[in-house]
matplotlib code that plots the C-alpha trace (Angstrom):
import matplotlib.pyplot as plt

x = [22.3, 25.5, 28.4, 31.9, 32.5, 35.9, 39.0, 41.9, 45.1, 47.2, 45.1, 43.8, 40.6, 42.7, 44.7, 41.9, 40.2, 37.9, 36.3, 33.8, 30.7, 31.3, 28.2, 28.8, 26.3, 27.2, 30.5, 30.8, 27.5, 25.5, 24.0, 25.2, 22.3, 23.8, 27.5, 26.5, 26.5, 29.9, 31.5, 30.6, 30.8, 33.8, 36.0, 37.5, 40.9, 39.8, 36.5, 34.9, 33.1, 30.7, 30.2, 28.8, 31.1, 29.8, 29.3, 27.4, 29.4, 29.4, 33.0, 33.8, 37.2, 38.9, 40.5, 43.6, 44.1, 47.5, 47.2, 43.6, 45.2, 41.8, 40.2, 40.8, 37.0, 34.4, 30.7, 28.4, 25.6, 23.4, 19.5, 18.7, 15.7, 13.3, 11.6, 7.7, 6.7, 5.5, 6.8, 5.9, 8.7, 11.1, 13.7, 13.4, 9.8, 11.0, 13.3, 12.8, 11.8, 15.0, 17.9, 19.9, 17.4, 19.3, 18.6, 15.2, 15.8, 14.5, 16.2, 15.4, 18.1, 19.0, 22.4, 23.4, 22.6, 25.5, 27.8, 27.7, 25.7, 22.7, 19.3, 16.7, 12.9, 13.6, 9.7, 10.7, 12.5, 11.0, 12.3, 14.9, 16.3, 16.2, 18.0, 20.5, 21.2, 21.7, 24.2, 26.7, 26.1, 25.4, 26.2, 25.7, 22.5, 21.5, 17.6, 14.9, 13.4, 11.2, 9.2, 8.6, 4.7, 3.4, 0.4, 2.4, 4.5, 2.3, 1.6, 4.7, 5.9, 2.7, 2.0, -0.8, 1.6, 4.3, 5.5, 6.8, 10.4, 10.5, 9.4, 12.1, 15.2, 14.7, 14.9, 17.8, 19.3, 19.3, 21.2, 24.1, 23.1, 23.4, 22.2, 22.1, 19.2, 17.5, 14.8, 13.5, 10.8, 8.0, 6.1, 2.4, 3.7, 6.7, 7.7, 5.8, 4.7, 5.6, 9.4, 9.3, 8.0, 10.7, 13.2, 12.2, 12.0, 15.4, 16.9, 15.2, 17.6, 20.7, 24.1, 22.5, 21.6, 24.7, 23.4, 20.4, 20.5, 17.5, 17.0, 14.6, 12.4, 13.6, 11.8, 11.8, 10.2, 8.7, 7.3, 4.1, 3.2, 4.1, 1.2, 2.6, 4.2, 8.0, 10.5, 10.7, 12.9, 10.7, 10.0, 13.6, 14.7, 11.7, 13.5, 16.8, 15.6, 14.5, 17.5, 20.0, 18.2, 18.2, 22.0, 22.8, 21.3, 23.4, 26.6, 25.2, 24.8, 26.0, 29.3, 27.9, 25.8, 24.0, 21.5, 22.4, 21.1, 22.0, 24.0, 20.6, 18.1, 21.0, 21.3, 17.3, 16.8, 19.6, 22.0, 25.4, 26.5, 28.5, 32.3, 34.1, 34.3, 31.0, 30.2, 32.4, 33.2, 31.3, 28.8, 26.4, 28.4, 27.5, 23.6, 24.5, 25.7, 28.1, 29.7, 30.1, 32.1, 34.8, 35.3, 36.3, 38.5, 40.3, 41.0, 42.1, 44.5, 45.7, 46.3, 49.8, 50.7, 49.3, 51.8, 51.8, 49.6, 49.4, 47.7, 45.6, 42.1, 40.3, 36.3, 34.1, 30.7, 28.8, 24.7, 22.9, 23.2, 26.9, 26.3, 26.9, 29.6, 31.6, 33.3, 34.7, 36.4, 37.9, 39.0, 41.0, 42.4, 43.5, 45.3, 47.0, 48.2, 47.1, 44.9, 41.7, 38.7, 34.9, 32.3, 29.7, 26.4, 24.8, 20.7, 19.7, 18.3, 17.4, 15.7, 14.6, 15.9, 14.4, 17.5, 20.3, 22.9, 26.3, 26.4, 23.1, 24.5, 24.5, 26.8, 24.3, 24.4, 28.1, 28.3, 25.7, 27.8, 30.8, 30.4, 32.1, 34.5, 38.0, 38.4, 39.5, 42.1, 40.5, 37.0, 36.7, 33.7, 31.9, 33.9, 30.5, 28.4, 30.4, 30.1, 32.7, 32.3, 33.0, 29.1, 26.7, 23.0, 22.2, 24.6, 26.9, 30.3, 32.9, 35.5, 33.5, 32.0, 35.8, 36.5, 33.5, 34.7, 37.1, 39.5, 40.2, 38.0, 39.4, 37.0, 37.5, 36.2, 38.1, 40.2, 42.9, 42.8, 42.7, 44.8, 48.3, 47.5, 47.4, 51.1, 50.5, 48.2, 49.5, 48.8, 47.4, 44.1, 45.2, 47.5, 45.9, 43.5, 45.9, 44.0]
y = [59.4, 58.8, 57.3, 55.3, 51.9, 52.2, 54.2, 53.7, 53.4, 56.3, 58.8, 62.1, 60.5, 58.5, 61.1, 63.4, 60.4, 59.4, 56.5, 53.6, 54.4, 58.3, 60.2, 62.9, 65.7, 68.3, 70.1, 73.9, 74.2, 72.4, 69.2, 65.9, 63.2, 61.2, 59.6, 62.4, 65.1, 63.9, 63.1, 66.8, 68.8, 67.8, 67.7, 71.2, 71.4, 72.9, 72.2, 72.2, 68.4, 68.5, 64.7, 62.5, 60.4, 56.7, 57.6, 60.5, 63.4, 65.9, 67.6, 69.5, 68.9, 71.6, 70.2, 71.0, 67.9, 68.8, 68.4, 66.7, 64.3, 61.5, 61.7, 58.0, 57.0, 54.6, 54.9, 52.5, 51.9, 54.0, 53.3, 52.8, 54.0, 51.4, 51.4, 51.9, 50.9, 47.1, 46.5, 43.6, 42.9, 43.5, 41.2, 41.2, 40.2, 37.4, 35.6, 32.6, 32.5, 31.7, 33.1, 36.1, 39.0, 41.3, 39.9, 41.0, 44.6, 46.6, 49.9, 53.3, 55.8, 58.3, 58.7, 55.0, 56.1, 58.7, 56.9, 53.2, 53.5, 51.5, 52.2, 54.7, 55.8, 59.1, 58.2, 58.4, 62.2, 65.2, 68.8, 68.9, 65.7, 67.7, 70.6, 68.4, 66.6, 70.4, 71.5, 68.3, 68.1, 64.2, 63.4, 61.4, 59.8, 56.2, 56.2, 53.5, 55.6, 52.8, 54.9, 58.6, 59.2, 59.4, 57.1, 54.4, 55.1, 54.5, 51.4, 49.7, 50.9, 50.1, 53.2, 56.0, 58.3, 58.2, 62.0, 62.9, 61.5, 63.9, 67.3, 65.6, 65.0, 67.9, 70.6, 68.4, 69.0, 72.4, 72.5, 70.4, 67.0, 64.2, 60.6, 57.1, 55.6, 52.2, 50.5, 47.2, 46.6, 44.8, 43.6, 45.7, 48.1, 50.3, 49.3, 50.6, 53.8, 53.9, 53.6, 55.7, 59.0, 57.6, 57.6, 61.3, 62.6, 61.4, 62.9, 66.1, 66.2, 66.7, 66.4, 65.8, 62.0, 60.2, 56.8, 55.2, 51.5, 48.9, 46.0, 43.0, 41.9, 39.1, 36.3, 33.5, 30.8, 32.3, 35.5, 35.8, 39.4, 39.3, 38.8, 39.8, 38.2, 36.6, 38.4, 36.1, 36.4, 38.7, 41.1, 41.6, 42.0, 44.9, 46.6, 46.8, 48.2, 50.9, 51.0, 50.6, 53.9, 56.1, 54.9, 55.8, 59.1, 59.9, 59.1, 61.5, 64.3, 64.0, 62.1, 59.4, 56.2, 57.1, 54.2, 50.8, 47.4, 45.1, 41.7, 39.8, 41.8, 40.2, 37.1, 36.7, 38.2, 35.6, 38.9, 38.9, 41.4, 44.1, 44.6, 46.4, 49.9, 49.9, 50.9, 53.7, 53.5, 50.5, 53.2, 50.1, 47.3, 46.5, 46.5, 43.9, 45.9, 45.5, 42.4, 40.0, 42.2, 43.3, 40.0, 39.5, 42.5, 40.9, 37.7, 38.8, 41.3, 38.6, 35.7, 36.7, 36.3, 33.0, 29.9, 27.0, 24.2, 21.8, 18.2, 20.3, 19.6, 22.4, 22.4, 25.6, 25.9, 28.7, 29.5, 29.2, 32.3, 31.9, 28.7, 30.2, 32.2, 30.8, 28.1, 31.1, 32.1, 29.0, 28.0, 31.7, 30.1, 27.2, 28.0, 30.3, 28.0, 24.4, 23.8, 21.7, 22.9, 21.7, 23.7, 23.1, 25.0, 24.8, 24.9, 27.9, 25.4, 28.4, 30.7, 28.6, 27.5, 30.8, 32.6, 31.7, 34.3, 33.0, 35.1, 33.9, 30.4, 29.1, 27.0, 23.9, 24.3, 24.1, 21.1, 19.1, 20.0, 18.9, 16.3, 13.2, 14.7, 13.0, 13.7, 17.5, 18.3, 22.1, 23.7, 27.8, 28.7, 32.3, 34.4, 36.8, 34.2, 34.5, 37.6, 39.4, 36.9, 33.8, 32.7, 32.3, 33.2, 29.8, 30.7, 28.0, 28.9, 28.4, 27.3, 24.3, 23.7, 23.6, 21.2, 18.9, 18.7, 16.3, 18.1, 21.9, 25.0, 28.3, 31.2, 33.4, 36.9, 36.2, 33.2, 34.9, 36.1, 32.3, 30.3, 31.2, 30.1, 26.6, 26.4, 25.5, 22.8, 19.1, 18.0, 14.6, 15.2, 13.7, 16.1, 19.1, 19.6, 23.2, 25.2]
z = [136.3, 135.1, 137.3, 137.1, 136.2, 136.4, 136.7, 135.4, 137.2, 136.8, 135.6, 136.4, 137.9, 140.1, 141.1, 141.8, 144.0, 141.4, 142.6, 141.3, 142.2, 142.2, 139.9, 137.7, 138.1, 136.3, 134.0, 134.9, 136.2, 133.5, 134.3, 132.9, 132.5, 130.2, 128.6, 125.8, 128.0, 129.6, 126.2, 125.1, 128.5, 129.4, 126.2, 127.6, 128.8, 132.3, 133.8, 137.3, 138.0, 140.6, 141.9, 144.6, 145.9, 146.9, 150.5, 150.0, 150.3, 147.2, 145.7, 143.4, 141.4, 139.6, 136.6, 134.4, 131.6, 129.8, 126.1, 126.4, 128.8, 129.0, 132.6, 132.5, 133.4, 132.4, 132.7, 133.8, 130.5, 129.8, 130.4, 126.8, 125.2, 123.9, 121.1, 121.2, 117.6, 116.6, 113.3, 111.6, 110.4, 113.7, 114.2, 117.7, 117.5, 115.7, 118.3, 120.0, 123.8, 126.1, 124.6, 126.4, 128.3, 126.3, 123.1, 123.2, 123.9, 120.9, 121.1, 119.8, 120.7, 118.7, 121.2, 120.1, 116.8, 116.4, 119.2, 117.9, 114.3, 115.5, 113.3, 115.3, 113.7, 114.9, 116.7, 120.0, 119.8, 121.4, 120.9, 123.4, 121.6, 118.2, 119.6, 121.6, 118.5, 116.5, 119.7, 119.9, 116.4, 116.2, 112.8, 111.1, 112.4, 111.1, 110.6, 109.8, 107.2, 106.1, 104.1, 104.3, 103.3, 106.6, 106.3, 105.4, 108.0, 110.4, 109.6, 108.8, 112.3, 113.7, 115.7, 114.4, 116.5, 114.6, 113.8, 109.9, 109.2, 106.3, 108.2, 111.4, 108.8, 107.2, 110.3, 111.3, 108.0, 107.9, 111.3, 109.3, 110.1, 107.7, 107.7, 106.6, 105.9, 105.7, 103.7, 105.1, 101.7, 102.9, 99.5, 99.3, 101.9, 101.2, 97.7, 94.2, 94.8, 98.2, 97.6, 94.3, 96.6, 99.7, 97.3, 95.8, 99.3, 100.5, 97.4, 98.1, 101.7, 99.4, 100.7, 104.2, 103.2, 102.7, 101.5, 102.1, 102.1, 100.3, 102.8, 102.0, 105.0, 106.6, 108.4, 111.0, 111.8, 114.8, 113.1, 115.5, 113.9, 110.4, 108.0, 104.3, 101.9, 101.6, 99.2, 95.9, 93.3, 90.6, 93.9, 94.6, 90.7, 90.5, 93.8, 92.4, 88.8, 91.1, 93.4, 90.1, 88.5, 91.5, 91.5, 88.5, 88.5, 91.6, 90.2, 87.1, 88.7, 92.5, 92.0, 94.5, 94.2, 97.3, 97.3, 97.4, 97.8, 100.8, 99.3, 100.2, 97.8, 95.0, 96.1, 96.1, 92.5, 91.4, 89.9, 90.0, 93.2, 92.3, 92.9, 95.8, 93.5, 93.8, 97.3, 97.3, 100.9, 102.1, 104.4, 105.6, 105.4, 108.9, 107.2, 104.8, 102.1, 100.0, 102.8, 99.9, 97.5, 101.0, 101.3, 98.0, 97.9, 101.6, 100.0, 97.3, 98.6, 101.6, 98.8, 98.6, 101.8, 102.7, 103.6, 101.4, 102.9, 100.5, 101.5, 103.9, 104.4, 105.2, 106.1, 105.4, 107.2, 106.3, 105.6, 103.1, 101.1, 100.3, 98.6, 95.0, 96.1, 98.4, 95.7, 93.6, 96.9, 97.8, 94.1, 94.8, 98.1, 96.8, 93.7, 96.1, 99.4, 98.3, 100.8, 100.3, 100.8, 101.2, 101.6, 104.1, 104.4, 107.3, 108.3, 110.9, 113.3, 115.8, 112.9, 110.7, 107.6, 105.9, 107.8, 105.9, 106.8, 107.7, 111.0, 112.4, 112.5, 116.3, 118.2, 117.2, 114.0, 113.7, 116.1, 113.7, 110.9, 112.4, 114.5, 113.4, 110.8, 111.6, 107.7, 108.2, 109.7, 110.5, 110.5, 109.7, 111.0, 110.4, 113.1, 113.3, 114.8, 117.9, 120.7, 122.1, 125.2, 122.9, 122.8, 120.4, 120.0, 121.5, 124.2, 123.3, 124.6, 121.8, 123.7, 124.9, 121.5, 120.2, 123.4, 122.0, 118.2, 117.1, 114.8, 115.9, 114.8, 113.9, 114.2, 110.8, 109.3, 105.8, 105.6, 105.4, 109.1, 110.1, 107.0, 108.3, 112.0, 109.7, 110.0, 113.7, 113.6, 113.2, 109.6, 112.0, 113.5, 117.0, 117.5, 117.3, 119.8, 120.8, 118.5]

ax = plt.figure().add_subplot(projection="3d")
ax.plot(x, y, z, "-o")
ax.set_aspect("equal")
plt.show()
């Protein structure tokens, strides 16, 4: 079922007497059971909307948009498919009790793959989903490869029903699909062998795989299905021999790296990660990959414009990863504005201190590390660990954590987003409590 949210004021929808509530049942006679079917359906200049209006009564609306003029609608969200694999590894699985219900939705949609980039197995698709895909043409697709021989497969996603990735991407191919791919490595499951023939078969797809992305399995402290082993540092330099050679031999003969590792996989094998030339166009950076070398290239690139604030004292919390790194970073910063910075890592007290990603950081972890710090005169925090609804994992709200502080806290994805609003905070503690 698919009906409005919303409709903006003004519009065509509005004009037409579009109303909340209204469902959309079909787009010149074909059925619309999903946003995808709307998106698609009624991209056409002139269609005929059949709809149910909230009391009951069914219309139909003859429509003329001038120059693609937008409907001005928004649809309720859609039932999302969940995900019927048991991964060890599964993030999800790994959550505490009591945060947010929709935290612990695990998800499996191919439709959120194309619309948002969200990682689907592909597991859950049926042949109507293959040949919707080949009609809208939802490319590209992100899949959780994983591993393509079958057997293993099946039991890194935990289900014996599993169908073959390699037999699905490769009809989908044909019809002009492409993908990006992931590789969560689970030592003594889907590395070795295991990866060599994943690596071969993803190859074998051509242009239709545009990068495929190495990803070391990550745990937490509450990790109730997990029973292998913990990336070390001798595992994770092993993986990215492999991942450098495929690389290399993409660049060679295809003009594109095409398989990368995730900033994590460097950080544990204790390598120097790579700069921002390297990613080409930084395809799963929201996947970890690649993160630490944009950040670079934004600070870098920002230096120049930053205000002078010299005497400032400037506090940095962060995880644990970004320990080695972050000092090169801030010696940039200050040689370039004055400021002073200290660096200050925090503990994932809702993980566990084996999570030490700078965006899993809750609000109680930067209050610990805070608390008590009439030294600073501002705190950057990692702007990721906070949701579009200012609240984090722990459903801390950041405005009240801010309120609780006692020197002012500036949410930041770079620095250089957040250094300049400097200029606006009192050098004296007391007397910046506005920000």
């Amino acid at each position: 079922m698919v009906r409005v949210s919303k409709v903006l004021a003004g519009s065509i929808a509005e004009e037409l007497g579009l109303t909340t509530g209204t469902e959309l049942l079909s787009v010149n006679g074909r059925q619309v059971s999903d946003f995808l079917d709307w998106e698609f359906l009624s991209a056409d200049d002139s269609i005929v909307v059949a709809a149910r209006l909230p009391q009951g009564d069914e219309v139909e609306f003859d429509i003329e948009r001038p120059d693609g003029e937008p409907l001005g609608i928004e649809l309720e969200p859609p039932t999302v498919r969940r995900c019927a694999n048991r991964c060890e590894f599964c993030f999800i699985e790994s959550l505490p009790k009591g945060l947010r219900k929709n935290l612990y939705i695990r998800d499996d949609d191919y439709r959120l793959s194309f619309a948002y980039g969200n990682f689907a197995t592909l597991s859950n698709l049926k042949e109507h989903d293959e040949r919707r895909i080949l009609e809208y043409r939802l490319s590209p697709l992100y899949v959780s490869v994983h591993a393509t021989p079958w057997e293993a497969r099946k039991i890194l996603l935990n289900n014996p029903r599993v169908p073959n990735v390699v037999d699905q991407l490769t009809r989908l191919a044909a019809g002009g699909i492409q993908f990006h791919g992931q590789m969560v490595i689970v030592p003594g499951l889907n590395d070795g062998k295991v990866l060599e023939q994943s690596l071969i078969d993803l190859w074998a797809l051509g242009d239709a795989m545009l990068s495929v992305a190495v990803v070391p399995v990550g745990l937490t402290q509450f990790n109730h299905l997990y029973t292998g082993e913990s990336m070390g540092r001798e595992h994770a330099r092993a993986l990215l021999d492999v991942v450098t050679q495929w690389g290399e031999r993409g660049v060679r003969e295809r003009g594109t790296r095409w398989v990368f590792a995730s900033d994590e996989l460097y950080i544990l094998a204790d390598r120097a990660l790579p700069e921002a030339v390297f990613y080409e166009e930084f395809a799963q950076i929201e996947n970890g990959v690649g993160a630490v070398a944009a950040l670079f290239a934004r600070v870098d690139a920002g230096l120049g414009e930053l205000p002078s604030l010299h005497g400032r004292r400037v506090g940095v919390v962060t995880g644990k990863a970004m320990t080695a790194i972050m000092p090169d970073i801030l010696d940039r910063l200050h040689s370039a504005c004055g400021a002073r910075f200290e660096l200050i890592p925090a503990v994932n007290s809702l993980f566990g201190k084996t999570v030490t990603t700078a965006g899993l950081l809750v609000g109680a972890d930067i209050v610990r590390s805070l608390e008590g710090r009439t030294d600073l005169d501002v705190a950057l925090i990692p702007a990721e660990t906070i949701n579009e609804q200012g609240v984090f994992l722990d459903d801390v709200r950041f405005d009240e954590l801010r309120a609780s502080l006692p020197l002012p806290v500036l949410a930041s994805y770079d620095f250089v987003d957040a250094l300049p609003r400097l200029t606006r905070v009192a050098a004296s503690v007391g007397n910046t409590r506005q920000e």
